[in-house]
N, C-alpha and C positions, 0 to 999 in steps of 0.2 A: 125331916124337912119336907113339904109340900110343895112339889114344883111347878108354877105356874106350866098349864097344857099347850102344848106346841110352839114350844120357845124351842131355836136353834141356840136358841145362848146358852141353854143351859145343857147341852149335853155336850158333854168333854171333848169327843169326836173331834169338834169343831176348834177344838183347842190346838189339839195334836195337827189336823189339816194344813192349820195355818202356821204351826211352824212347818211343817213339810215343803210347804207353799215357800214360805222367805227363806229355806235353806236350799231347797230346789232352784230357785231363782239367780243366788247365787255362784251357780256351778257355768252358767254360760253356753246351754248345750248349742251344737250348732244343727241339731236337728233333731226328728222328731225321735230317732231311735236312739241318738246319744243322752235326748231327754229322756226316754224310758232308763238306760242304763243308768243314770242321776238317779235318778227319781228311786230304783233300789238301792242304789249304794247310801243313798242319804237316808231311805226309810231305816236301812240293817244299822243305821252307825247312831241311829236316835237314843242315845243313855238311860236306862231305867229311872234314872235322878229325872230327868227331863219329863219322863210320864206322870212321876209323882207330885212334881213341882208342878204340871199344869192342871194334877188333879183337885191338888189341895187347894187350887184359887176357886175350885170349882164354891162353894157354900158360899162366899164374899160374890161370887158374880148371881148366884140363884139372886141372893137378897136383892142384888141392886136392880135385879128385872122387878120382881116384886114392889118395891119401892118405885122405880122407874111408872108401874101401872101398864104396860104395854109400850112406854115411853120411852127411846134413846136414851143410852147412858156411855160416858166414856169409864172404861175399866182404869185406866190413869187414877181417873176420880172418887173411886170408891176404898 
């Protein structure tokens, strides 16, 4: 697969981020060191299933950048 050069969309990274982001979020810290604490207990509890599920949407999203042209796309849509 050839991946369009300096796309954030297309490295997985950003996959895993963003659920850390909406699970993190969820926890309610009431500051910045009960966030830190979150923020490990939710990275250690992240499921192998969960890496590989966001890795395999990884080829479906390259194309749709590709396809996209540099152009927004929703991942819903493709």
């Amino acid at each position: 697969m050839i991946w369009p050069p300096q796309s954030p969309d297309c490295n997985p990274i950003e996959l895993l981020w963003d659920e850390l982001d909406r699970r993190v979020r969820k926890t309610k810290a009431a500051n910045i060191n009960q966030l830190w604490k979150n923020l490990k207990v939710v990275w250690e509890s992240i499921p192998a299933e969960t890496l590989e599920e966001l890795t395999s949407r990884m080829p479906r999203i390259c194309q749709a950048v590709i396809n996209a042209k540099r152009g927004s796309f929703e991942e819903s849509r493709i």
